[in-house]
C-alpha positions as CSV (number, residue, x, y, z in Angstrom):
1,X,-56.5,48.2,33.5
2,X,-55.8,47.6,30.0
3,X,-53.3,45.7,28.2
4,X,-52.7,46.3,24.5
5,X,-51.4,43.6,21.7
6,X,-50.4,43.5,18.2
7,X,-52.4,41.2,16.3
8,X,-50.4,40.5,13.6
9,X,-47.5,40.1,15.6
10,X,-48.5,36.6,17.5
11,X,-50.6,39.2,20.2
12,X,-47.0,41.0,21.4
13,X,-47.9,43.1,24.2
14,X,-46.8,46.6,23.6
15,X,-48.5,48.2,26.7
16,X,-50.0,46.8,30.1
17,X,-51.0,49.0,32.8
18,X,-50.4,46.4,35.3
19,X,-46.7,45.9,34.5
20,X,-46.1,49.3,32.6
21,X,-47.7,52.1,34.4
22,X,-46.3,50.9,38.4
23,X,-49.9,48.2,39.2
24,X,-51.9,51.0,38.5
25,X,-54.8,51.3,36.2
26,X,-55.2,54.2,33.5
27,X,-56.2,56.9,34.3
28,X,-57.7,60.0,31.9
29,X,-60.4,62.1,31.1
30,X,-62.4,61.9,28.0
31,X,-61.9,64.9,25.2
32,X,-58.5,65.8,26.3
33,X,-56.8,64.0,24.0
34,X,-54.4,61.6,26.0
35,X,-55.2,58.2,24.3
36,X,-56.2,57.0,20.5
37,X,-59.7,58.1,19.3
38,X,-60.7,54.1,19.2
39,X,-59.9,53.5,22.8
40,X,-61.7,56.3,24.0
41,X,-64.5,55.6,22.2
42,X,-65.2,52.4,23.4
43,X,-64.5,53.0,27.1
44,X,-66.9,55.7,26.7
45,X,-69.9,52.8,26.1
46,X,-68.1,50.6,28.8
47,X,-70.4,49.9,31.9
48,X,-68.9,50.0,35.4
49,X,-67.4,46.5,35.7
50,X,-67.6,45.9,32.5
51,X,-65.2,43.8,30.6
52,X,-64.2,44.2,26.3
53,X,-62.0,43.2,23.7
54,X,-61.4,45.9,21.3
55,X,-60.0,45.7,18.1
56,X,-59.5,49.0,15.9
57,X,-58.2,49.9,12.7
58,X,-54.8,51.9,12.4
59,X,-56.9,55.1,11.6
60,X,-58.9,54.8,15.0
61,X,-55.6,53.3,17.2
62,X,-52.9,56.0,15.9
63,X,-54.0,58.8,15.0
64,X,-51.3,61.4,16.3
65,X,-50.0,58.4,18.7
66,X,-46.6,56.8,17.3
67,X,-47.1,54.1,15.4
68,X,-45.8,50.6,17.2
69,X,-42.8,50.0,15.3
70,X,-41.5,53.5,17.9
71,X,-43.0,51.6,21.0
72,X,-46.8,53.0,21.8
């Protein structure tokens, strides 16, 4: 499960999987694409289980993803 926030925005929640994707936890393959660079990158050096906080810069959260003024 993940749930994003806006940092400068008081931690707004744009996007949890728990309330915005039906309970269920995302789901994707790595390389295809589907979420920002940044994301992927860390759950790639995520271990089973594992916990994070992950914090990345515009360049790394957007790419071709609509920026969060459009919703996420």
């Amino acid at each position: 499960h993940y749930k994003g926030t806006v940092l400068n925005e008081e931690k707004r929640v744009f996007y949890d999987t728990r309330v915005d994707n039906d309970g269920q936890p995302l789901d994707f393959c790595s390389g295809e694409g589907l979420v920002p660079e940044g994301f992927e990158l860390c759950v790639r050096l995520m271990l089973p289980g594992e916990m994070a906080l992950v914090t990345c810069p515009p360049d790394y959260a957007y790419d071709k993803f609509p920026r969060l003024l459009m919703k996420f």
